[in-house]
N, C-alpha and C positions, 0 to 999 in steps of 0.2 A: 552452970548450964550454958552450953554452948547453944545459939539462935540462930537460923541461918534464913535469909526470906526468899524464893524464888518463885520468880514466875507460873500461871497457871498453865496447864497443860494438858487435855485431853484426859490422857494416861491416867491421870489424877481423879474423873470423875467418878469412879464408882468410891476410892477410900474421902471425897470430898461430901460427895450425899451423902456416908455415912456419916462423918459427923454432924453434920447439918443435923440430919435426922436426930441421930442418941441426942445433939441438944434442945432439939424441940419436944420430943416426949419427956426430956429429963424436967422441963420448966413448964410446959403446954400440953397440947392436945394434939396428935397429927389426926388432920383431917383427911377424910376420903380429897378433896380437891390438892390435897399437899403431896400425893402419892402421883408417881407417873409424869408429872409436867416437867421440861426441860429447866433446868435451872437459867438465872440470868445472865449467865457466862456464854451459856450454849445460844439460846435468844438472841443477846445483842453480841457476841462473837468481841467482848471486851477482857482485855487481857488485866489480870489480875493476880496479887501477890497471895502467896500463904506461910505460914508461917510454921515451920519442922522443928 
């Protein structure tokens, strides 16, 4: 399996919350406070890698 890491990007927020999410109910609980808020990328405008 080929990895490749790039930078975050906008573009990327809705399929990024999604996993966020499926791994929070997959382990946790999502809370009404977990729903809606900007994630901390959006926040503090810090550029960050993920991982395809």
């Amino acid at each position: 399996m080929d990895v490749e890491i790039i930078a975050y990007k906008p573009e990327y927020k809705t399929d990024f919350r999604k996993l966020n999410e499926d791994w929070i109910t997959t382990y946790f609980k999502m809370e009404e406070a977990d729903t809606g808020i900007p994630s901390p990328y959006e926040r503090c405008n810090i550029q960050m890698e993920i991982i395809l």
